[in-house]
N, CA, C and O atoms as a Tinker XYZ file with bonds, in Angstrom:
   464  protein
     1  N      0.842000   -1.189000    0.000000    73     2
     2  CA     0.000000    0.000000    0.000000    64     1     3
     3  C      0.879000    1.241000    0.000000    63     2     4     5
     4  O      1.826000    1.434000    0.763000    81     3
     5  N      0.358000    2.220000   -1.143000    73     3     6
     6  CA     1.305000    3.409000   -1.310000    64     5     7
     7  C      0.824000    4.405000    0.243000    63     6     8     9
     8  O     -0.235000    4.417000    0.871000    81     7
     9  N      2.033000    5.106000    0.441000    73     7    10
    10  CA     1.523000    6.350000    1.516000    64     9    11
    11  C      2.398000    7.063000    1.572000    63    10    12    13
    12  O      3.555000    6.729000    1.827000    81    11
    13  N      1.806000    8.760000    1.224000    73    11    14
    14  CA     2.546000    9.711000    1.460000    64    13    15
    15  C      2.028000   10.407000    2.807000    63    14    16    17
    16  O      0.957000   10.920000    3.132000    81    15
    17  N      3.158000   10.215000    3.398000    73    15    18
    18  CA     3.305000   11.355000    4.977000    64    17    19
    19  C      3.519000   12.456000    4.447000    63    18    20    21
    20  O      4.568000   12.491000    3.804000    81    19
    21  N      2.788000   13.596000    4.470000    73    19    22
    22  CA     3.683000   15.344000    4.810000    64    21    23
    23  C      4.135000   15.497000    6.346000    63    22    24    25
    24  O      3.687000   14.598000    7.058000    81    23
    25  N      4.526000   15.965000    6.668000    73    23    26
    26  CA     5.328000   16.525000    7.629000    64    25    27
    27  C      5.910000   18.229000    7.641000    63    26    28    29
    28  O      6.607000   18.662000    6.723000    81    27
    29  N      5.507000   19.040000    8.787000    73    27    30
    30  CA     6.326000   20.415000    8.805000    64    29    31
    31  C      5.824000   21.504000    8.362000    63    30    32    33
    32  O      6.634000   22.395000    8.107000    81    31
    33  N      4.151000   21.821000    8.101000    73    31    34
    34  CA     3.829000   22.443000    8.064000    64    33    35
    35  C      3.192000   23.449000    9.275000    63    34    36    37
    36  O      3.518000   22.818000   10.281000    81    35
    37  N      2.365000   24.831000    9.821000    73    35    38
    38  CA     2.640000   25.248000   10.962000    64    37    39
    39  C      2.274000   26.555000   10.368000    63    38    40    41
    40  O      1.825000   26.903000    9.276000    81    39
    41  N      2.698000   27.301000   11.712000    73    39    42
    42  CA     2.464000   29.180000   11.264000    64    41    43
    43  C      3.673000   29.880000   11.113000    63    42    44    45
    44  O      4.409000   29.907000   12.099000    81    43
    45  N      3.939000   30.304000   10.354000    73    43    46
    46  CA     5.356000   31.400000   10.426000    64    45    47
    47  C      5.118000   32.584000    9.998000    63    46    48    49
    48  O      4.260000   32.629000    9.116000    81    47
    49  N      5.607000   33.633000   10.332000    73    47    50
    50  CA     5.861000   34.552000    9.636000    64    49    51
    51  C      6.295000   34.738000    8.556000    63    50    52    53
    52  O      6.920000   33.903000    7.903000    81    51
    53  N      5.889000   36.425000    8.041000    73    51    54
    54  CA     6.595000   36.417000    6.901000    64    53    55
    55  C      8.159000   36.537000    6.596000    63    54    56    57
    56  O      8.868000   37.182000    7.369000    81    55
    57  N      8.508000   36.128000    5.857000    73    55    58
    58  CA     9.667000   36.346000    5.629000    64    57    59
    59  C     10.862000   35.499000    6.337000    63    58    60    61
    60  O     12.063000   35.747000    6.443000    81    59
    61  N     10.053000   34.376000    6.790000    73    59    62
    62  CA    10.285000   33.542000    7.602000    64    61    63
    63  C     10.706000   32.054000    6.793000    63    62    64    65
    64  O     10.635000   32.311000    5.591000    81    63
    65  N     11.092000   30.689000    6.972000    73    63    66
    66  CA    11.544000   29.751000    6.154000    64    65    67
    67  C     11.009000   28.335000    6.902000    63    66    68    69
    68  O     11.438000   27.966000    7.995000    81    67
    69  N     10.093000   27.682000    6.189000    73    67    70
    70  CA    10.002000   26.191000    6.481000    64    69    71
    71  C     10.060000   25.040000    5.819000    63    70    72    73
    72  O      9.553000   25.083000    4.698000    81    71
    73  N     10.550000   23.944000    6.178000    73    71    74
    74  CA    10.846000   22.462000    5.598000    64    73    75
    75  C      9.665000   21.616000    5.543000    63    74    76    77
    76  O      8.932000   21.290000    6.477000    81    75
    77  N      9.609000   21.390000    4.642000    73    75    78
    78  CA     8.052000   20.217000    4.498000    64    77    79
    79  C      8.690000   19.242000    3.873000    63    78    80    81
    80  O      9.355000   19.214000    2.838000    81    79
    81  N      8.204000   17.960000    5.130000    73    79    82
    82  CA     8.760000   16.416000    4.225000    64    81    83
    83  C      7.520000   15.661000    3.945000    63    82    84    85
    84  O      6.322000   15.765000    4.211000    81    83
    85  N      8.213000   14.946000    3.370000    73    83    86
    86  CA     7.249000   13.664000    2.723000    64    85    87
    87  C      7.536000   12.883000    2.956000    63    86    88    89
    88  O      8.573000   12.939000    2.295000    81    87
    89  N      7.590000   11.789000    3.496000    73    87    90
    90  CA     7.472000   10.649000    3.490000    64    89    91
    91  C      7.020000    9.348000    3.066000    63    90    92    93
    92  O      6.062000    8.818000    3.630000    81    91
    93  N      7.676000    8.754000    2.053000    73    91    94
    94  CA     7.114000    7.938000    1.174000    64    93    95
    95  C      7.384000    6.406000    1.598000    63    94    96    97
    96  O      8.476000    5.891000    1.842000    81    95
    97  N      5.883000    5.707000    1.626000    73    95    98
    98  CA     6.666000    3.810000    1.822000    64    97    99
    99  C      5.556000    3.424000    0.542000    63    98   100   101
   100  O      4.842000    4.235000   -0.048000    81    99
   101  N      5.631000    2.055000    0.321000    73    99   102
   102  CA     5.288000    1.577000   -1.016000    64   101   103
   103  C      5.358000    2.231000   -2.464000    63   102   104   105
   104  O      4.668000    2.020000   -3.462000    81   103
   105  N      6.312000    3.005000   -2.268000    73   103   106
   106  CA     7.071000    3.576000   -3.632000    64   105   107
   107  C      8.772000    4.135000   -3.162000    63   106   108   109
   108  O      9.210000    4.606000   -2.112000    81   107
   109  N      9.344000    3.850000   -4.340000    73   107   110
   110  CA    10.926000    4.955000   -3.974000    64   109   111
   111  C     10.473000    6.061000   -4.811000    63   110   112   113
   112  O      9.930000    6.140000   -5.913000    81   111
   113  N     10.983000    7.118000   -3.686000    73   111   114
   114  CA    10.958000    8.244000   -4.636000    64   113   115
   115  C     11.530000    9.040000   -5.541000    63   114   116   117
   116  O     11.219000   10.181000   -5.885000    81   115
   117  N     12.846000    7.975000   -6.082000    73   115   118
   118  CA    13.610000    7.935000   -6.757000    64   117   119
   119  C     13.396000    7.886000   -8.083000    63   118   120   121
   120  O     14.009000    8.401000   -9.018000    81   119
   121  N     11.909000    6.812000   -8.017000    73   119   122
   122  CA    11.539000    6.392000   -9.408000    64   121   123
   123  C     10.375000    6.542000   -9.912000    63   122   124   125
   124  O      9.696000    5.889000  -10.704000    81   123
   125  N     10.187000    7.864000   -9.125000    73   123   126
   126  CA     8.652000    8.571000   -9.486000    64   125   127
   127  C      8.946000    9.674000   -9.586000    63   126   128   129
   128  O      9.940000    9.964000   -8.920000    81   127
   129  N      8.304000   10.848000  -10.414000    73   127   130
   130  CA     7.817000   12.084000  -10.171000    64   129   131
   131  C      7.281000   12.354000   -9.040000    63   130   132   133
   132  O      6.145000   12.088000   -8.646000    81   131
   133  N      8.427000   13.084000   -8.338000    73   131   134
   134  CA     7.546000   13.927000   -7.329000    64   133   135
   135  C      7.481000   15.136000   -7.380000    63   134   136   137
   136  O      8.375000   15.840000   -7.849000    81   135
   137  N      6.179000   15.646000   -6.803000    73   135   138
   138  CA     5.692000   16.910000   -6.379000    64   137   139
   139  C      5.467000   17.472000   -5.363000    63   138   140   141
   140  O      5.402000   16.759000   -4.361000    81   139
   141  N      5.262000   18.933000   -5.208000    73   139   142
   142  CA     4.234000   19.805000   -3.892000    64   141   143
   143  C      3.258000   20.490000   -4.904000    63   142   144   145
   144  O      3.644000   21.256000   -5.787000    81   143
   145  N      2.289000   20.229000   -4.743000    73   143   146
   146  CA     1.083000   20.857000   -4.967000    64   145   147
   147  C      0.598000   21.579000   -3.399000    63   146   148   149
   148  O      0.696000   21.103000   -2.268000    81   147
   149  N     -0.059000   23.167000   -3.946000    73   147   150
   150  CA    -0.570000   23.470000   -2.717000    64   149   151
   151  C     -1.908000   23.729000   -3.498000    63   150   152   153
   152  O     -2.099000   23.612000   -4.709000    81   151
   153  N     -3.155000   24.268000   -2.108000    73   151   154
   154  CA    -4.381000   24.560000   -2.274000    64   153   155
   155  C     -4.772000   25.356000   -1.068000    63   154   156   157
   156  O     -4.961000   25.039000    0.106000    81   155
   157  N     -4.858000   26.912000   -1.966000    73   155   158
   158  CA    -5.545000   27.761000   -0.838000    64   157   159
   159  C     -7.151000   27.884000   -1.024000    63   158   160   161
   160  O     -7.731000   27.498000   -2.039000    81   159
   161  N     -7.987000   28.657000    0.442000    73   159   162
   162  CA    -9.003000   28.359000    0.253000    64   161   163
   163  C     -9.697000   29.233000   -0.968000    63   162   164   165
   164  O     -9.579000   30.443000   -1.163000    81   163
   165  N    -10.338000   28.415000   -1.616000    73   163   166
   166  CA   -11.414000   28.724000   -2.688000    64   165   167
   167  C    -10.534000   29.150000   -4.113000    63   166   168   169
   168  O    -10.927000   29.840000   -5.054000    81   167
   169  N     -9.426000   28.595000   -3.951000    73   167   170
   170  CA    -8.304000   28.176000   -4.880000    64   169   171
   171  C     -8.212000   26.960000   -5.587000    63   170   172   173
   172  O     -8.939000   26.064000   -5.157000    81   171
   173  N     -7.539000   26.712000   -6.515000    73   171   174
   174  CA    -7.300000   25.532000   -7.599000    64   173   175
   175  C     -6.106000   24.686000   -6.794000    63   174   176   177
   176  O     -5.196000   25.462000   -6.502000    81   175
   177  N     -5.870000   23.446000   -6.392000    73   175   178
   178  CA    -4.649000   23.236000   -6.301000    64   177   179
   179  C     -3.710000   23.428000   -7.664000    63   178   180   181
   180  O     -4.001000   23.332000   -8.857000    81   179
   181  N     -2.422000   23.748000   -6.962000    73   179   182
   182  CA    -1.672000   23.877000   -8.144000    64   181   183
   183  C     -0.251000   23.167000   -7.767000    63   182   184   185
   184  O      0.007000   22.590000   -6.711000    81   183
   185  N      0.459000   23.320000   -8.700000    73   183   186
   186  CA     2.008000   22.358000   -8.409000    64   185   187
   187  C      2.493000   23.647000   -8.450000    63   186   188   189
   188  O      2.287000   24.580000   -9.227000    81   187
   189  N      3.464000   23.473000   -7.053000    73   187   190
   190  CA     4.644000   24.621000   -6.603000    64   189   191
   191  C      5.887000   24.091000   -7.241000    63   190   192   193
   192  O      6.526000   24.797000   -8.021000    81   191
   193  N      6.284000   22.768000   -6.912000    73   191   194
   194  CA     7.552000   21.858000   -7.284000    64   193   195
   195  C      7.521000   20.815000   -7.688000    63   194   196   197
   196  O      6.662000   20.050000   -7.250000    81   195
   197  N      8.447000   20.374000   -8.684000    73   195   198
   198  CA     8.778000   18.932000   -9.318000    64   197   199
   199  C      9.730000   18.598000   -8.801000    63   198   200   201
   200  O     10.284000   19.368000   -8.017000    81   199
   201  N     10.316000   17.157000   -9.102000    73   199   202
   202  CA    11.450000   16.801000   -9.507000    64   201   203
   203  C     11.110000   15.313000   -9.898000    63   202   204   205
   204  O     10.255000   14.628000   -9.337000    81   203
   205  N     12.089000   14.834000  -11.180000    73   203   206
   206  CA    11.499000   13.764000  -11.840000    64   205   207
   207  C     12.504000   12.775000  -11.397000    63   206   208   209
   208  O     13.375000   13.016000  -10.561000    81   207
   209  N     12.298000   11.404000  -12.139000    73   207   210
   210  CA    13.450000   10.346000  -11.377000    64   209   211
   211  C     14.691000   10.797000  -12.016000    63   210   212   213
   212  O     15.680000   10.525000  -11.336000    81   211
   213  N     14.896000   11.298000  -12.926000    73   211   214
   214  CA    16.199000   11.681000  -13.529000    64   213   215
   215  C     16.884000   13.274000  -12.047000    63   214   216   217
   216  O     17.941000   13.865000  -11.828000    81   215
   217  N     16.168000   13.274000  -11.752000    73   215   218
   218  CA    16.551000   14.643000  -11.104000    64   217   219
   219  C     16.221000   16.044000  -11.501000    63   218   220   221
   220  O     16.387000   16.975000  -10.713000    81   219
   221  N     15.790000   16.198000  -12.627000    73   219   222
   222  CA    15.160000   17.848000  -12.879000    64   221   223
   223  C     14.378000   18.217000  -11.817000    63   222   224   225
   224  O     13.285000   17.752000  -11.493000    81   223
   225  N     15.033000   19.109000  -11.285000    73   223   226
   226  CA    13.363000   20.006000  -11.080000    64   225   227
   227  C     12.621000   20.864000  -11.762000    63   226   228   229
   228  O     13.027000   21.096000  -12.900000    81   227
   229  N     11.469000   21.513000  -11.352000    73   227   230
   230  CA    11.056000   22.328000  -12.212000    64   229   231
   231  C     10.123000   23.049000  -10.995000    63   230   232   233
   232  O      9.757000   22.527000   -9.942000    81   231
   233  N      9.891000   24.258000  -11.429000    73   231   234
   234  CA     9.329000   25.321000  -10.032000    64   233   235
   235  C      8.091000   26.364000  -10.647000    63   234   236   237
   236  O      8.338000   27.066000  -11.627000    81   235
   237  N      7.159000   26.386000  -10.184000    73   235   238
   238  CA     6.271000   27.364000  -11.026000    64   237   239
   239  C      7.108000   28.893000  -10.679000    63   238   240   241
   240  O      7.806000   28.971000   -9.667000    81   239
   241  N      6.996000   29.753000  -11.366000    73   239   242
   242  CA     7.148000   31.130000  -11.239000    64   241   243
   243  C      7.164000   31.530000   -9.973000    63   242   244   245
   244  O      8.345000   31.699000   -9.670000    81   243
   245  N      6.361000   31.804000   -8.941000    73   243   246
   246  CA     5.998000   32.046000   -8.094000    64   245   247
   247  C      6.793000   32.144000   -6.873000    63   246   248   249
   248  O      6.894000   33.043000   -6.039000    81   247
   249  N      7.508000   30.615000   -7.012000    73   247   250
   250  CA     8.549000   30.716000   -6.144000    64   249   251
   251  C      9.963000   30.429000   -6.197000    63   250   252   253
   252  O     10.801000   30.274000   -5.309000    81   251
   253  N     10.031000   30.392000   -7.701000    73   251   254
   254  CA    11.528000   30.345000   -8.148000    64   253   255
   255  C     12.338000   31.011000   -6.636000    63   254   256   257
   256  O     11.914000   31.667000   -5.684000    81   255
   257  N     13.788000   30.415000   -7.036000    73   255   258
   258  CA    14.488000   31.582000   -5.835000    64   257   259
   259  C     14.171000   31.390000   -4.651000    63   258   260   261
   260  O     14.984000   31.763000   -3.804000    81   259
   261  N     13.300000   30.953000   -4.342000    73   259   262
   262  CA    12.740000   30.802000   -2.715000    64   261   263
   263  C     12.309000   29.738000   -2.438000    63   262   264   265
   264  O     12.043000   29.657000   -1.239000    81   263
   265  N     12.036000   28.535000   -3.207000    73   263   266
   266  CA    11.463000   27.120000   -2.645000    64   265   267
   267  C     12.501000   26.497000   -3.095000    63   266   268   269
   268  O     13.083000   27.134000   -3.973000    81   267
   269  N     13.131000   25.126000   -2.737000    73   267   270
   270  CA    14.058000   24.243000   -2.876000    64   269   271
   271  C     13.361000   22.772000   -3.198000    63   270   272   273
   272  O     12.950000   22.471000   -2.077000    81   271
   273  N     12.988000   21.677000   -4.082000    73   271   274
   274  CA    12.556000   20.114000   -3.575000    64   273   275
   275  C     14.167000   20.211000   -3.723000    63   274   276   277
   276  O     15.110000   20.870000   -4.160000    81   275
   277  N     13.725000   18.951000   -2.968000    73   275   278
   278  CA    15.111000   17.905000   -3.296000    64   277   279
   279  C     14.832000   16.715000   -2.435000    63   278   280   281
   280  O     14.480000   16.953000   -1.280000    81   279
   281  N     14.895000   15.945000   -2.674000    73   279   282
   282  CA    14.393000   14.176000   -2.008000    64   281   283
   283  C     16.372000   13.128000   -2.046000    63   282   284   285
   284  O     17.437000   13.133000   -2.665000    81   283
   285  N     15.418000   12.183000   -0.501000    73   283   286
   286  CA    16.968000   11.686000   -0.129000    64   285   287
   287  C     16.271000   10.513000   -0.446000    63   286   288   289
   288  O     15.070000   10.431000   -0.187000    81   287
   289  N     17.117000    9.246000   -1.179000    73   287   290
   290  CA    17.263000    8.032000   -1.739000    64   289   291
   291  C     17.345000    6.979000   -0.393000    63   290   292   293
   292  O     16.925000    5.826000   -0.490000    81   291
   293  N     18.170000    7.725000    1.378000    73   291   294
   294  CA    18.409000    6.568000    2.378000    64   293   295
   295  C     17.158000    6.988000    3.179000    63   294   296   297
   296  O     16.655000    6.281000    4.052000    81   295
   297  N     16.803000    7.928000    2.890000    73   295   298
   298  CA    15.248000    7.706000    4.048000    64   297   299
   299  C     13.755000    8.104000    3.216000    63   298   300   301
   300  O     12.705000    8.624000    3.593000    81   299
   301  N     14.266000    7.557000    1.848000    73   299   302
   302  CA    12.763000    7.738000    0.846000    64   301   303
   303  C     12.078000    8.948000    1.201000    63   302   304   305
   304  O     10.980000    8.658000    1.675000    81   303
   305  N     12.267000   10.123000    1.167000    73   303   306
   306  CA    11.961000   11.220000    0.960000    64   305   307
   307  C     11.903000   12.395000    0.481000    63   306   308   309
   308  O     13.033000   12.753000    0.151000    81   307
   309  N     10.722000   13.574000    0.180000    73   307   310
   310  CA    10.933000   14.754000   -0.455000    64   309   311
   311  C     10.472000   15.655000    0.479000    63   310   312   313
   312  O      9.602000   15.578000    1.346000    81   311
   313  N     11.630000   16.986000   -0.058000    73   311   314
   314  CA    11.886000   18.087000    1.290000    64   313   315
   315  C     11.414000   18.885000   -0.314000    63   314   316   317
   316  O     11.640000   18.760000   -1.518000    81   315
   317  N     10.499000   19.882000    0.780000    73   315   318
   318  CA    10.204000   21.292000    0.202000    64   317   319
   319  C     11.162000   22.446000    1.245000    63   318   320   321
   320  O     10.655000   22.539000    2.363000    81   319
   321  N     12.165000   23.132000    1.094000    73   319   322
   322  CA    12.298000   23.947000    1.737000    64   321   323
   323  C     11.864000   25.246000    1.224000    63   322   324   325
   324  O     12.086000   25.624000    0.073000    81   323
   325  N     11.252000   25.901000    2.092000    73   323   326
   326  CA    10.384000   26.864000    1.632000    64   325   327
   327  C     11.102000   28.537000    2.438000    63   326   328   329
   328  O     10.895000   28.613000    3.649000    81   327
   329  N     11.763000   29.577000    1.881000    73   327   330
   330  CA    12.475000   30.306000    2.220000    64   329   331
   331  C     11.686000   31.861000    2.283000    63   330   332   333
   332  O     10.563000   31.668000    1.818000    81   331
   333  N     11.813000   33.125000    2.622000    73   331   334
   334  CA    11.281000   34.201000    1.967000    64   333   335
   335  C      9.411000   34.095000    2.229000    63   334   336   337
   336  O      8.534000   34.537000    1.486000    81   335
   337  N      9.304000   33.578000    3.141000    73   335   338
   338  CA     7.437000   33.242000    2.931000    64   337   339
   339  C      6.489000   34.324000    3.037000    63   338   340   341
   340  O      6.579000   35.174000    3.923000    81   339
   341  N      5.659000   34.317000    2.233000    73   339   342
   342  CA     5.052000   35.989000    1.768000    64   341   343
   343  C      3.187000   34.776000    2.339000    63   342   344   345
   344  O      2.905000   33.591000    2.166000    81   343
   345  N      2.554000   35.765000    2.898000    73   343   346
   346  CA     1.197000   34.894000    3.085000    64   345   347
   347  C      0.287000   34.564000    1.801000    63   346   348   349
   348  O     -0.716000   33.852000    1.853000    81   347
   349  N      0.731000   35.118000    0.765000    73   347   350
   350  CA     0.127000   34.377000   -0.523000    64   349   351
   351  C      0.330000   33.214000   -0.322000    63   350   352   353
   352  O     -0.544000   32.436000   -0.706000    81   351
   353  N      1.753000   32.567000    0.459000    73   351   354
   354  CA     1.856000   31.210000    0.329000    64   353   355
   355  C      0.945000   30.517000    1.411000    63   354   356   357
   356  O      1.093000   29.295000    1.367000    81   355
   357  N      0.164000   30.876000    2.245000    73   355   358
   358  CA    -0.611000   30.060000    2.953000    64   357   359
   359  C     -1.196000   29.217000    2.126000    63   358   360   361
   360  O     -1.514000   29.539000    0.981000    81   359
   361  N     -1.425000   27.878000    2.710000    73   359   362
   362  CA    -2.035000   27.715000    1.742000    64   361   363
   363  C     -1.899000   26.027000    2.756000    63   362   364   365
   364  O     -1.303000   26.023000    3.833000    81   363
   365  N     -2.647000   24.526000    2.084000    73   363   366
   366  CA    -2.338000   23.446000    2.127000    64   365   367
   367  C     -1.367000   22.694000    1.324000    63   366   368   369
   368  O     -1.623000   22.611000    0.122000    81   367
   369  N     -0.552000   22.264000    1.658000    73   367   370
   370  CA     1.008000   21.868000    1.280000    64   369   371
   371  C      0.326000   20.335000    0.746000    63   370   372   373
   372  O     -0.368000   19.808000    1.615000    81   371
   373  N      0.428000   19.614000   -0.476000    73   371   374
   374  CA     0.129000   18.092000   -0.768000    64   373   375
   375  C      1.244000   17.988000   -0.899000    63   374   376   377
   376  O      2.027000   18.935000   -0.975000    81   375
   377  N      1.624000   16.419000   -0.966000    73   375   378
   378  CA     2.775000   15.480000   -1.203000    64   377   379
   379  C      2.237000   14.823000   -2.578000    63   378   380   381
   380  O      1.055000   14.531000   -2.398000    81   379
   381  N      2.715000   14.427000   -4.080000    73   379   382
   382  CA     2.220000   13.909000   -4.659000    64   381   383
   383  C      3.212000   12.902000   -5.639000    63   382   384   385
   384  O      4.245000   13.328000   -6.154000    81   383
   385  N      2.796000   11.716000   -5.781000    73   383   386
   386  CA     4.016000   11.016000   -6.736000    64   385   387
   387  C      3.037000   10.438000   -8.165000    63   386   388   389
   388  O      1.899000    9.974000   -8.088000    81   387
   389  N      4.007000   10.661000   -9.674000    73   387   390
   390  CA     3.493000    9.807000  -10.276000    64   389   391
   391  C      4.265000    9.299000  -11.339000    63   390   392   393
   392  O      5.120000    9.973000  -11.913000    81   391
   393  N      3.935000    7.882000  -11.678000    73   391   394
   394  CA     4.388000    7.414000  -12.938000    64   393   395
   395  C      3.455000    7.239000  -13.604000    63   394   396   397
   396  O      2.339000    6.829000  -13.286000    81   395
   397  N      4.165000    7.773000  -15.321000    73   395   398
   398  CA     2.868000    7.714000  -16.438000    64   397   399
   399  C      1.800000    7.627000  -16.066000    63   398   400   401
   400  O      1.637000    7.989000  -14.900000    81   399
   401  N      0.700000    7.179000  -16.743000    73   399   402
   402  CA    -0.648000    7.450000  -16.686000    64   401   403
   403  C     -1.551000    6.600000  -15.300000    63   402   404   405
   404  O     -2.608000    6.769000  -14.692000    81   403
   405  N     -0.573000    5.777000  -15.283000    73   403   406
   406  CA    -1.110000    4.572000  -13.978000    64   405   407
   407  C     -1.170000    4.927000  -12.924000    63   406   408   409
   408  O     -2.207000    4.934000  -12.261000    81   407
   409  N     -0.003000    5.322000  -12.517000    73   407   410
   410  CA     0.417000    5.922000  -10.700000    64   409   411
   411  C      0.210000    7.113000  -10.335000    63   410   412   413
   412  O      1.015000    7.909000  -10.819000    81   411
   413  N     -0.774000    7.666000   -9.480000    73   411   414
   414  CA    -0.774000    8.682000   -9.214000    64   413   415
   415  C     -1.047000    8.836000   -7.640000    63   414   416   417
   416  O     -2.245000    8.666000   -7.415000    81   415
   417  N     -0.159000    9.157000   -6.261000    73   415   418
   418  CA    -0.573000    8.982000   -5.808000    64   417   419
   419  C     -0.774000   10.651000   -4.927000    63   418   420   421
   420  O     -0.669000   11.731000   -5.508000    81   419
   421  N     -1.073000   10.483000   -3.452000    73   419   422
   422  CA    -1.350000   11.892000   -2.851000    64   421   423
   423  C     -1.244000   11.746000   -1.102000    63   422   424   425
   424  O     -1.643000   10.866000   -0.339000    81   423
   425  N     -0.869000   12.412000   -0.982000    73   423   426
   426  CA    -0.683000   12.545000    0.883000    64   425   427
   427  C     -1.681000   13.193000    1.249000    63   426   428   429
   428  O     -2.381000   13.486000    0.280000    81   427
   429  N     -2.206000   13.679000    2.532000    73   427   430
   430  CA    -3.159000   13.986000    3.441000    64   429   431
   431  C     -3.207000   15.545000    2.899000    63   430   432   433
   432  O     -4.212000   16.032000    2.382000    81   431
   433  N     -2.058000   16.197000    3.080000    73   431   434
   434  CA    -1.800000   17.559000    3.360000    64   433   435
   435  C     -1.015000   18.407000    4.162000    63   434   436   437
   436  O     -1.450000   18.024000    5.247000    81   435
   437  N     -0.530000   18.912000    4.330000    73   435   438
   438  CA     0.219000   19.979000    5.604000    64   437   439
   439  C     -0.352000   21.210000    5.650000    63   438   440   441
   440  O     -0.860000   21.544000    4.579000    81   439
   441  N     -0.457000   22.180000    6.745000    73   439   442
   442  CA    -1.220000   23.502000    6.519000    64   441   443
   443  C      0.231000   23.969000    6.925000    63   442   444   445
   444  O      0.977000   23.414000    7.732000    81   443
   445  N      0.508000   25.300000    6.068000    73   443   446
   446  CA     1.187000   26.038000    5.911000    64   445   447
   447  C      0.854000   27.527000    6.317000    63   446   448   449
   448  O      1.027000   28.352000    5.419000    81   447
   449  N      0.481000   27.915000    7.326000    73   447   450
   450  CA     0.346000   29.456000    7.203000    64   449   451
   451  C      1.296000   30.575000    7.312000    63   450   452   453
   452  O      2.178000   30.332000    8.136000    81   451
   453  N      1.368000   31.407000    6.899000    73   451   454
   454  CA     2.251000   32.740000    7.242000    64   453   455
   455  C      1.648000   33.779000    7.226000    63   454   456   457
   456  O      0.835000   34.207000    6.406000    81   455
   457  N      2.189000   34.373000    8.489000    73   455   458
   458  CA     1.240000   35.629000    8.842000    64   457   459
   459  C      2.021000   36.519000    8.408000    63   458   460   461
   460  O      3.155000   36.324000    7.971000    81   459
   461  N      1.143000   38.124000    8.555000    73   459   462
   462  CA     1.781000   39.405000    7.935000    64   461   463
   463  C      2.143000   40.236000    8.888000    63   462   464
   464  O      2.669000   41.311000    8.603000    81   463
């Protein structure tokens, strides 16, 4: 059974910096696409961060410069570090993995707030 843990979401200030993990068992996350998708209220979720099994990442606009993924291979996981936090970014933090059209999977959520 696939399961994504988030982990590390909370209140911060602005301008303030937090780590969001994931935690992945019944997949490596080595050999999936992973993501952060967030969803604020009465918002679209959207994808903040990639990174594919080759290693690209890819970052929407938004937070170029200020968000980091990067996932570790010895404890199957993906880190969002999240730097510079402006409260646009409040929002719900997802964990998401997929291969091609088959695999798609999704974590609970993390709440992320930052105040002004």
């Amino acid at each position: 059974q696939v399961q994504l843990l988030e982990s590390g979401g909370g209140l911060v200030q602005a301008g303030g910096s937090r780590r969001l993990s994931c935690a992945a068992s019944g997949i490596f996350v080595t050999m999936y696409t992973m993501g952060w998708y967030r969803q604020a209220p009465g918002k679209a979720r959207e994808l903040v961060a990639s990174i594919t099994s080759d290693g690209t990442t890819n970052y929407v606009d938004l937070v170029k410069g200020r968000f980091t993924i990067s996932r570790d291979f010895a404890s199957n996981t993906v880190a969002l570090q999240m730097n510079s936090l402006k409260p646009e970014d409040t929002a719900v933090y997802y964990c998401n993995g997929k291969a091609g059209r088959t695999y798609n999977f999704w974590g609970r959520g993390t709440q992320v707030t930052v105040s002004s």
